[in-house]
C-alpha positions in Angstrom: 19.9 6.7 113.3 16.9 8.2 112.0 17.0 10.0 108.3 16.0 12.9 109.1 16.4 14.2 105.5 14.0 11.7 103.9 10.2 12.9 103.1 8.0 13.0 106.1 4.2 12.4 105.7 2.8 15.1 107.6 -1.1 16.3 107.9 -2.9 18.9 109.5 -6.2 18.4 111.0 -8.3 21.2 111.3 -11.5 20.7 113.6 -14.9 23.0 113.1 -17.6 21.8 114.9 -20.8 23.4 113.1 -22.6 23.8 116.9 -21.2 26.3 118.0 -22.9 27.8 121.3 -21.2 31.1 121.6 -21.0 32.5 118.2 -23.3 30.5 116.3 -22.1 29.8 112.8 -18.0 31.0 114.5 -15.9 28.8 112.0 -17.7 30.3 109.0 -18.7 33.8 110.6 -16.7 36.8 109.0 -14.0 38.1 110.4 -12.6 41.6 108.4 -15.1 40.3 105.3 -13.3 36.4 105.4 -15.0 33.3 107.2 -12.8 32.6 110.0 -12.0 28.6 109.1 -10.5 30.5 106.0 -7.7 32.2 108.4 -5.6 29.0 109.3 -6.3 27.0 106.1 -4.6 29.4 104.1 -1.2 29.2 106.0 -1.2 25.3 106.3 -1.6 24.9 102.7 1.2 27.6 101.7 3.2 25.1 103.9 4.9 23.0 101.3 6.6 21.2 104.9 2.8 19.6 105.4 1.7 16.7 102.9 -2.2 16.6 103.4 -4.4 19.3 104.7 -8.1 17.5 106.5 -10.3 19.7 107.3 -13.4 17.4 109.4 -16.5 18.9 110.5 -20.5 17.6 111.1 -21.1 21.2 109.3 -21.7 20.2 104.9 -22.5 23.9 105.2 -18.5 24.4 106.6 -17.6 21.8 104.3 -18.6 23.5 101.1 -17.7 27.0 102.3 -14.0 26.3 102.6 -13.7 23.8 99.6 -15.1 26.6 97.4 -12.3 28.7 98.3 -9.5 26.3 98.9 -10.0 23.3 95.8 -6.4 21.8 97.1 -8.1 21.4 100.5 -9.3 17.7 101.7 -12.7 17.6 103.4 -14.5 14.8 105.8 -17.3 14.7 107.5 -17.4 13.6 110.9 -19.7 11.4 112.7 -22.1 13.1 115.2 -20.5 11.2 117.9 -17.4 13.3 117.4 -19.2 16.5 117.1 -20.2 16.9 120.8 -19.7 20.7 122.7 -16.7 18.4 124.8 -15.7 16.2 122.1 -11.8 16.4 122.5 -9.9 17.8 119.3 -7.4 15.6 120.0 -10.3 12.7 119.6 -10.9 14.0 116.3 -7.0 14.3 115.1 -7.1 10.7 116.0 -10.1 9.7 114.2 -8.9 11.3 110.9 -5.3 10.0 110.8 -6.8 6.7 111.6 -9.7 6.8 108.6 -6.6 7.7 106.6 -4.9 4.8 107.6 -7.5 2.7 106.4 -6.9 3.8 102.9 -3.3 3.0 103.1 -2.1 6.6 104.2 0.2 6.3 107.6 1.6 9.9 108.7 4.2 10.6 110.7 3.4 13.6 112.0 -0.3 15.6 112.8 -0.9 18.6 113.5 -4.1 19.6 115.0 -5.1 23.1 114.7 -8.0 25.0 116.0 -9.5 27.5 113.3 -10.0 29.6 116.6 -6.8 30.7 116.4 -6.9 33.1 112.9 -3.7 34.9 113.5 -1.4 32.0 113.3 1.5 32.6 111.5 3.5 30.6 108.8 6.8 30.7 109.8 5.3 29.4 113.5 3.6 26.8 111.6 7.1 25.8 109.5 9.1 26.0 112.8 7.1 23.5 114.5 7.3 21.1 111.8 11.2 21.6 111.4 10.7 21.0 115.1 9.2 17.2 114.4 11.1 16.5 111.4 14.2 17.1 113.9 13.3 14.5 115.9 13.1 17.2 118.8 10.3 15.3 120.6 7.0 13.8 119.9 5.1 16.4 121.1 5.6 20.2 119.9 3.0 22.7 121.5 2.2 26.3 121.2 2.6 28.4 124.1 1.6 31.8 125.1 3.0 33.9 127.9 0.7 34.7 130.8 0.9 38.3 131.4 -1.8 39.4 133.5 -3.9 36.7 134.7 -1.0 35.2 136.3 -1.8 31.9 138.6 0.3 33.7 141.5 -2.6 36.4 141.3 -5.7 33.7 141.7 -8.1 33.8 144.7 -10.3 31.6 146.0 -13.5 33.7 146.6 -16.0 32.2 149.8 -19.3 32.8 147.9 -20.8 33.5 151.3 -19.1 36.0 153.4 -17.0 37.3 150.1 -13.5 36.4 151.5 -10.7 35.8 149.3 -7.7 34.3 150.2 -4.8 33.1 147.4 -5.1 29.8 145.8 -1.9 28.9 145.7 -0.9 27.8 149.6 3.0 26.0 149.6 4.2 29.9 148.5 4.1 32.9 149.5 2.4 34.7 146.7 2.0 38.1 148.1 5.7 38.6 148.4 5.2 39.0 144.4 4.2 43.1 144.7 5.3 44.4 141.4 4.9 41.9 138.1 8.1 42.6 136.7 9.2 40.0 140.0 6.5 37.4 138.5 8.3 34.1 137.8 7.8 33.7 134.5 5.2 31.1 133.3 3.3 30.0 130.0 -0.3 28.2 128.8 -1.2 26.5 125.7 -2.6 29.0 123.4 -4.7 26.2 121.9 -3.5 26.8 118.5 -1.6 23.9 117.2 -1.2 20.4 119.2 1.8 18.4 117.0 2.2 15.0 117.6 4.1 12.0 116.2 1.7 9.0 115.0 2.3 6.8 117.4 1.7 9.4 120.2 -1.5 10.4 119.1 -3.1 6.8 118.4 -2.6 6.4 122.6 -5.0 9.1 123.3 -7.4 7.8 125.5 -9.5 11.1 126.4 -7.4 11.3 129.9 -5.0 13.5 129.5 -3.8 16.2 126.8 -1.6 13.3 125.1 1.8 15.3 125.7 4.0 12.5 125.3 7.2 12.3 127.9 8.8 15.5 126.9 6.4 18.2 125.4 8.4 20.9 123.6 6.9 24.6 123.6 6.8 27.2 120.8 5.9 30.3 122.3 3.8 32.7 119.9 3.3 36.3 120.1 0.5 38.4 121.5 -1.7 38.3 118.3 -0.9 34.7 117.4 -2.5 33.9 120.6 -5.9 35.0 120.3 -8.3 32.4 120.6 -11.9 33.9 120.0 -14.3 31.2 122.0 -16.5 34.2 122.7 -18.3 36.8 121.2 -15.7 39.3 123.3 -13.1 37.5 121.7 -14.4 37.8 118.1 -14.8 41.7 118.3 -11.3 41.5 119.5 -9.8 39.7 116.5 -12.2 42.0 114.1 -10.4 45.1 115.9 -6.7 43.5 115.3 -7.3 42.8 112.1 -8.9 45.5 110.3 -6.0 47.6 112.5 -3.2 45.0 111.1 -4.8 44.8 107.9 -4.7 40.6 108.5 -6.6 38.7 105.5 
Protein backbone atom coordinates (compact mmCIF):
# COMPACT_ATOMS: atom_id res chain seq x y z
CA UNK A 1 0.00 0.00 0.00
CA UNK A 2 1.12 3.27 -1.16
CA UNK A 3 2.12 6.15 1.53
CA UNK A 4 0.23 8.47 0.59
CA UNK A 5 1.27 10.80 3.44
CA UNK A 6 5.04 10.85 2.41
CA UNK A 7 6.42 14.01 0.32
CA UNK A 8 5.56 13.86 -3.31
CA UNK A 9 7.92 15.51 -5.94
CA UNK A 10 5.58 17.41 -7.92
CA UNK A 11 6.36 20.07 -10.85
CA UNK A 12 4.50 22.25 -12.97
CA UNK A 13 5.39 22.92 -16.49
CA UNK A 14 4.32 25.83 -17.94
CA UNK A 15 4.66 26.13 -21.89
CA UNK A 16 5.03 29.73 -23.86
CA UNK A 17 5.93 29.43 -27.15
CA UNK A 18 7.43 33.04 -28.17
CA UNK A 19 5.71 32.56 -31.92
CA UNK A 20 2.76 33.23 -31.43
CA UNK A 21 0.53 33.69 -34.66
CA UNK A 22 -2.58 35.15 -33.29
CA UNK A 23 -1.55 37.64 -30.77
CA UNK A 24 1.99 38.14 -31.37
CA UNK A 25 3.94 38.55 -28.21
CA UNK A 26 0.29 36.59 -26.20
CA UNK A 27 2.30 35.07 -23.18
CA UNK A 28 3.97 38.41 -22.38
CA UNK A 29 1.08 40.80 -23.81
CA UNK A 30 -0.79 42.70 -21.00
CA UNK A 31 -3.71 41.67 -19.77
CA UNK A 32 -5.42 44.52 -17.08
CA UNK A 33 -1.58 46.17 -17.01
CA UNK A 34 0.07 42.33 -16.08
CA UNK A 35 1.88 40.06 -18.88
CA UNK A 36 -0.40 37.19 -19.23
CA UNK A 37 2.41 34.18 -18.45
CA UNK A 38 2.42 36.22 -15.05
CA UNK A 39 -1.45 35.02 -14.45
CA UNK A 40 -0.79 31.19 -13.76
CA UNK A 41 2.78 31.51 -12.42
CA UNK A 42 1.61 33.28 -9.58
CA UNK A 43 -0.92 30.64 -8.35
CA UNK A 44 1.41 27.59 -8.90
CA UNK A 45 4.04 29.10 -6.91
CA UNK A 46 1.67 30.11 -3.86
CA UNK A 47 1.00 26.25 -4.09
CA UNK A 48 3.20 24.93 -1.34
CA UNK A 49 1.49 21.25 -2.67
CA UNK A 50 4.01 21.73 -5.99
CA UNK A 51 7.89 21.19 -5.40
CA UNK A 52 9.35 22.90 -8.71
CA UNK A 53 7.81 25.49 -10.88
CA UNK A 54 9.55 25.14 -14.93
CA UNK A 55 8.64 27.49 -16.92
CA UNK A 56 10.22 26.47 -20.81
CA UNK A 57 10.06 28.63 -23.65
CA UNK A 58 12.30 29.42 -27.17
CA UNK A 59 11.33 33.20 -26.10
CA UNK A 60 14.84 34.70 -23.72
CA UNK A 61 12.63 37.69 -24.04
CA UNK A 62 9.60 35.48 -22.01
CA UNK A 63 12.29 34.09 -20.11
CA UNK A 64 13.60 37.23 -18.53
CA UNK A 65 10.14 38.89 -18.33
CA UNK A 66 8.77 36.37 -15.86
CA UNK A 67 12.10 35.72 -13.85
CA UNK A 68 12.17 39.42 -13.14
CA UNK A 69 9.01 39.20 -11.43
CA UNK A 70 8.99 35.70 -10.00
CA UNK A 71 13.07 35.11 -8.70
CA UNK A 72 11.65 31.66 -6.99
CA UNK A 73 10.65 30.69 -10.57
CA UNK A 74 12.88 27.99 -12.62
CA UNK A 75 13.46 28.86 -16.31
CA UNK A 76 14.67 26.65 -19.47
CA UNK A 77 14.96 27.31 -22.74
CA UNK A 78 13.67 25.02 -25.15
CA UNK A 79 15.06 23.71 -28.33
CA UNK A 80 13.56 25.07 -31.59
CA UNK A 81 12.40 21.67 -32.39
CA UNK A 82 9.96 21.86 -29.55
CA UNK A 83 8.86 25.30 -30.38
CA UNK A 84 6.75 24.48 -33.49
CA UNK A 85 2.93 26.25 -33.96
CA UNK A 86 1.80 22.06 -33.41
CA UNK A 87 4.47 21.12 -31.09
CA UNK A 88 2.31 19.11 -28.49
CA UNK A 89 2.48 20.69 -24.77
CA UNK A 90 2.38 17.42 -23.61
CA UNK A 91 5.84 16.97 -25.81
CA UNK A 92 7.26 19.68 -23.95
CA UNK A 93 6.01 18.38 -20.26
CA UNK A 94 7.90 15.38 -21.32
CA UNK A 95 11.01 16.93 -22.46
CA UNK A 96 11.34 19.02 -19.10
CA UNK A 97 10.64 16.29 -16.60
CA UNK A 98 13.03 14.20 -18.58
CA UNK A 99 16.10 17.00 -18.65
CA UNK A 100 15.31 17.04 -14.92
CA UNK A 101 15.83 13.55 -14.69
CA UNK A 102 19.11 13.88 -16.05
CA UNK A 103 20.25 15.91 -13.12
CA UNK A 104 19.04 13.41 -10.73
CA UNK A 105 15.46 15.00 -10.18
CA UNK A 106 12.58 12.20 -10.73
CA UNK A 107 8.91 13.64 -10.06
CA UNK A 108 6.06 11.96 -9.42
CA UNK A 109 3.67 14.01 -10.59
CA UNK A 110 3.55 17.06 -13.62
CA UNK A 111 1.40 19.24 -14.20
CA UNK A 112 1.29 20.99 -17.48
CA UNK A 113 -0.40 24.15 -17.64
CA UNK A 114 -1.18 26.48 -20.46
CA UNK A 115 -0.48 30.31 -19.53
CA UNK A 116 -3.64 30.71 -21.87
CA UNK A 117 -5.67 29.92 -19.23
CA UNK A 118 -5.13 33.33 -16.74
CA UNK A 119 -8.02 32.81 -14.58
CA UNK A 120 -7.10 29.56 -13.08
CA UNK A 121 -7.70 29.38 -9.62
CA UNK A 122 -5.66 28.11 -6.57
CA UNK A 123 -7.80 26.07 -4.79
CA UNK A 124 -8.48 24.22 -8.53
CA UNK A 125 -4.87 23.93 -8.80
CA UNK A 126 -4.56 22.37 -4.84
CA UNK A 127 -7.59 20.10 -5.53
CA UNK A 128 -6.06 18.49 -8.46
CA UNK A 129 -2.88 17.74 -6.75
CA UNK A 130 -4.76 16.32 -3.56
CA UNK A 131 -6.40 14.54 -6.51
CA UNK A 132 -2.81 12.71 -7.49
CA UNK A 133 -1.35 12.54 -4.15
CA UNK A 134 -4.65 10.43 -3.51
CA UNK A 135 -3.69 8.05 -5.76
CA UNK A 136 -7.15 8.84 -7.57
CA UNK A 137 -5.74 8.14 -11.03
CA UNK A 138 -2.82 8.90 -13.16
CA UNK A 139 -4.42 11.29 -15.06
CA UNK A 140 -6.43 14.37 -13.51
CA UNK A 141 -7.91 16.80 -16.26
CA UNK A 142 -9.76 20.05 -16.23
CA UNK A 143 -13.03 20.09 -17.66
CA UNK A 144 -15.47 22.74 -18.73
CA UNK A 145 -19.12 22.33 -19.29
CA UNK A 146 -20.38 22.84 -22.86
CA UNK A 147 -23.16 25.17 -22.74
CA UNK A 148 -23.98 26.42 -25.97
CA UNK A 149 -21.98 24.96 -28.70
CA UNK A 150 -23.27 21.62 -27.74
CA UNK A 151 -22.13 18.59 -30.17
CA UNK A 152 -25.96 17.66 -30.41
CA UNK A 153 -26.34 21.11 -32.11
CA UNK A 154 -23.43 20.53 -34.93
CA UNK A 155 -24.17 20.48 -38.71
CA UNK A 156 -22.53 19.40 -41.50
CA UNK A 157 -22.80 22.25 -44.00
CA UNK A 158 -22.65 21.06 -48.15
CA UNK A 159 -20.41 23.92 -49.26
CA UNK A 160 -22.24 23.78 -52.55
CA UNK A 161 -25.90 23.81 -52.43
CA UNK A 162 -25.69 25.20 -48.52
CA UNK A 163 -27.52 22.12 -47.01
CA UNK A 164 -27.04 21.26 -43.50
CA UNK A 165 -27.94 18.24 -42.06
CA UNK A 166 -26.85 17.07 -38.17
CA UNK A 167 -23.55 15.49 -37.66
CA UNK A 168 -24.33 13.26 -35.32
CA UNK A 169 -26.39 10.24 -37.35
CA UNK A 170 -27.02 6.93 -34.60
CA UNK A 171 -29.41 9.72 -32.58
CA UNK A 172 -32.02 11.56 -33.02
CA UNK A 173 -30.69 14.93 -32.24
CA UNK A 174 -33.61 17.05 -33.09
CA UNK A 175 -35.78 15.53 -30.49
CA UNK A 176 -33.35 17.80 -28.19
CA UNK A 177 -35.79 21.22 -28.71
CA UNK A 178 -35.19 23.05 -25.52
CA UNK A 179 -31.40 22.93 -23.89
CA UNK A 180 -32.45 22.40 -20.48
CA UNK A 181 -33.18 18.46 -22.22
CA UNK A 182 -29.33 18.54 -23.48
CA UNK A 183 -27.61 15.49 -22.02
CA UNK A 184 -25.10 16.86 -20.18
CA UNK A 185 -21.51 16.81 -21.54
CA UNK A 186 -17.91 18.35 -20.86
CA UNK A 187 -14.38 19.39 -22.93
CA UNK A 188 -10.99 19.90 -21.75
CA UNK A 189 -10.64 23.47 -20.96
CA UNK A 190 -6.98 23.10 -21.84
CA UNK A 191 -5.83 24.52 -18.62
CA UNK A 192 -3.98 21.95 -16.63
CA UNK A 193 -3.11 18.23 -18.04
CA UNK A 194 -1.76 16.20 -14.52
CA UNK A 195 -0.13 13.27 -15.06
CA UNK A 196 1.92 10.67 -13.03
CA UNK A 197 5.65 10.17 -14.35
CA UNK A 198 5.40 7.20 -15.66
CA UNK A 199 2.30 8.16 -17.68
CA UNK A 200 3.70 11.04 -19.24
CA UNK A 201 7.19 9.36 -20.33
CA UNK A 202 4.70 7.07 -22.78
CA UNK A 203 3.58 9.94 -24.79
CA UNK A 204 4.21 9.24 -28.14
CA UNK A 205 2.40 12.29 -29.94
CA UNK A 206 -0.72 9.87 -30.71
CA UNK A 207 -3.06 10.48 -28.43
CA UNK A 208 -3.70 13.05 -25.50
CA UNK A 209 -1.80 10.60 -23.03
CA UNK A 210 -4.99 10.11 -20.73
CA UNK A 211 -3.93 7.11 -19.15
CA UNK A 212 -6.77 4.17 -18.47
CA UNK A 213 -9.00 6.24 -16.31
CA UNK A 214 -8.85 10.07 -16.79
CA UNK A 215 -10.36 11.92 -13.82
CA UNK A 216 -12.20 15.37 -14.56
CA UNK A 217 -12.08 18.58 -12.47
CA UNK A 218 -14.72 20.71 -13.87
CA UNK A 219 -13.85 24.57 -13.55
CA UNK A 220 -16.13 27.42 -13.65
CA UNK A 221 -17.10 29.80 -16.48
CA UNK A 222 -14.09 32.26 -15.97
CA UNK A 223 -11.58 29.55 -15.16
CA UNK A 224 -12.31 28.33 -18.51
CA UNK A 225 -11.28 31.02 -20.67
CA UNK A 226 -8.66 30.17 -22.97
CA UNK A 227 -7.63 33.28 -25.02
CA UNK A 228 -6.06 31.65 -28.44
CA UNK A 229 -7.39 34.67 -30.27
CA UNK A 230 -7.45 38.20 -30.31
CA UNK A 231 -11.44 37.81 -29.51
CA UNK A 232 -10.50 35.86 -26.69
CA UNK A 233 -7.98 38.35 -25.27
CA UNK A 234 -10.46 41.32 -25.29
CA UNK A 235 -12.65 38.95 -23.54
CA UNK A 236 -10.32 38.11 -20.63
CA UNK A 237 -9.32 42.13 -20.57
CA UNK A 238 -13.25 42.66 -20.04
CA UNK A 239 -13.50 39.88 -17.07
CA UNK A 240 -10.84 41.13 -15.46
CA UNK A 241 -10.84 44.68 -15.18
CA UNK A 242 -14.84 43.88 -14.33
CA UNK A 243 -13.58 41.12 -11.58
CA UNK A 244 -10.81 43.19 -10.63
CA UNK A 245 -8.41 39.79 -11.34
CA UNK A 246 -4.48 40.60 -10.95
Amino acid sequence: MKNNNRKHKIIAVVSARGGSKGIPGKNIKLLNGKPLINYCLKNLLNCSEISRVILSSDSKKILKVAKKKYSRLEIMLRPKKLARDNTPLTSVAKFVSKELKKKGYISDFVLQVAPTCPFIKLKTIKKIVTLLKQNKSNCIVTLKKIEHEHPYRAKELNIKNKIFQSFIKNINVEKYISRQDLPDLYCTSGAIYARSYKLLQTFNEKNFCLGKKPVGVVVDDIEAINIDRKIDFDFAELIAKKYNIK
